[in-house]
C-alpha positions as CSV (number, residue, x, y, z in Angstrom):
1,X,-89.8,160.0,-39.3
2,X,-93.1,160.0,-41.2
3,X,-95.6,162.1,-41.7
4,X,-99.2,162.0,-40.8
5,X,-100.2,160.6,-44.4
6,X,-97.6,158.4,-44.6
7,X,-98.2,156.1,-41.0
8,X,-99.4,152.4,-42.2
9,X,-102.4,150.7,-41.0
10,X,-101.2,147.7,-38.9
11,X,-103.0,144.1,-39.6
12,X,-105.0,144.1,-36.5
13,X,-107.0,146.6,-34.4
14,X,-107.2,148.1,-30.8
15,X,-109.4,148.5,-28.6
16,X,-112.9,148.7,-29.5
17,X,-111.5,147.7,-33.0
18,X,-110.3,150.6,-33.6
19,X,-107.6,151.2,-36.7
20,X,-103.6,150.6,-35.4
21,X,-101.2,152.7,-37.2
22,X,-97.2,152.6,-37.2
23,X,-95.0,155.3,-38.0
24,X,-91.6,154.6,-39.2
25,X,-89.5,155.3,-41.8
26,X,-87.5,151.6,-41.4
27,X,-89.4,148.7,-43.3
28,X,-87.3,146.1,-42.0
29,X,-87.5,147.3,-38.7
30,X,-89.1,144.5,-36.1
31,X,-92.8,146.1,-36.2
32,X,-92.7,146.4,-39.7
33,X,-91.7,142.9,-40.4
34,X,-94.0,141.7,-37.9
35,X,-96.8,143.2,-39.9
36,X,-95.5,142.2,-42.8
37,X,-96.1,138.7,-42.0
38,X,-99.2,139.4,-40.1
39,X,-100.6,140.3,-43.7
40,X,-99.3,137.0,-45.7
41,X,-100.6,134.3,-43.2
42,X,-104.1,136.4,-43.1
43,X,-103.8,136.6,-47.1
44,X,-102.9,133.1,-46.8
45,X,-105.8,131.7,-44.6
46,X,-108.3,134.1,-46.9
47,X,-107.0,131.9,-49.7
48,X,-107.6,128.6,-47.8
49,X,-111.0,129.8,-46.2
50,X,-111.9,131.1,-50.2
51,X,-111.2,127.3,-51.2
52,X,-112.9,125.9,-48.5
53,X,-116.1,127.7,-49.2
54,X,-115.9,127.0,-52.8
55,X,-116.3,123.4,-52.5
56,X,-118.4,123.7,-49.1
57,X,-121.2,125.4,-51.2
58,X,-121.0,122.9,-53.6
59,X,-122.4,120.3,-50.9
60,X,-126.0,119.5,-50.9
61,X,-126.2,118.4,-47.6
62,X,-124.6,121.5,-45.8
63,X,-126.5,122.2,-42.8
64,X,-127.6,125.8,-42.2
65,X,-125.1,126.0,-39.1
66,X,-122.3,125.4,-41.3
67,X,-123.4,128.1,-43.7
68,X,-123.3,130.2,-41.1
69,X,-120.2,129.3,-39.7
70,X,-118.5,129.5,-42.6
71,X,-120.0,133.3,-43.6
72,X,-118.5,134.1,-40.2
73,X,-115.0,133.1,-41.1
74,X,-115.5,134.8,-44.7
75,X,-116.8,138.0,-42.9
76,X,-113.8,138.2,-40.7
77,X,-111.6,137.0,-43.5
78,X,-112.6,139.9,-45.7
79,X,-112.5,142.4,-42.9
80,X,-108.6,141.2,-42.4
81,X,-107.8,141.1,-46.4
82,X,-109.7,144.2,-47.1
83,X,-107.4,146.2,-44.3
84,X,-104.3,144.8,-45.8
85,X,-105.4,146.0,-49.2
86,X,-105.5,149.7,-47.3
87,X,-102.7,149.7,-46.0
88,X,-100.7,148.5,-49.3
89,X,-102.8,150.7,-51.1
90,X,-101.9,153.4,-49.1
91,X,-97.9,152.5,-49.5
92,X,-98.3,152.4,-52.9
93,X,-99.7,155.8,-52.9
94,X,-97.2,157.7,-51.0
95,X,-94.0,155.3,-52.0
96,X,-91.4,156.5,-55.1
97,X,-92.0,154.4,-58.3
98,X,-89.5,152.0,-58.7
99,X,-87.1,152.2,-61.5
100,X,-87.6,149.0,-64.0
């Protein structure tokens, strides 16, 4: 089992959005893996929503409703990318260097 330092921050929150954490020693076990892909289709959508906004911005005629809509979705999208990043970062930290 892990220990304390070692549980990994899960890609979505509880109640009152508070952090999720699982602790488990298997990676490809079915919570793992579920997170695992959790993370790539919100890294994925941050990538779309990044494009989006690129060439939304661009628009002269972009109403201020849109604007705001769209700092919504990059608000939430960073909050989603930004726990990922912790919780890989966090891997990295505690995880043996791989032999190259």
């Amino acid at each position: 089992m892990t220990t304390q330092n070692e549980l990994r921050l899960l890609p979505w929150s509880g109640p009152d959005d508070k952090p999720c954490y699982l602790s488990t020693d298997d990676r490809n076990g079915y919570m793992s893996r579920l997170a695992d892909n959790i993370e790539s289709e919100q890294l994925k959508t941050a990538a779309e929503l990044l494009k989006q906004a690129t060439e939304s911005l661009s628009d002269e005629h972009l109403g201020l409703e849109d604007v705001q809509l769209l700092a919504k979705e990059l608000a939430g999208s960073l909050r989603d990318v930004l726990r990922v990043a912790t919780s890989r970062g966090h891997l990295l930290e505690v995880s043996e260097p791989q032999r190259i």
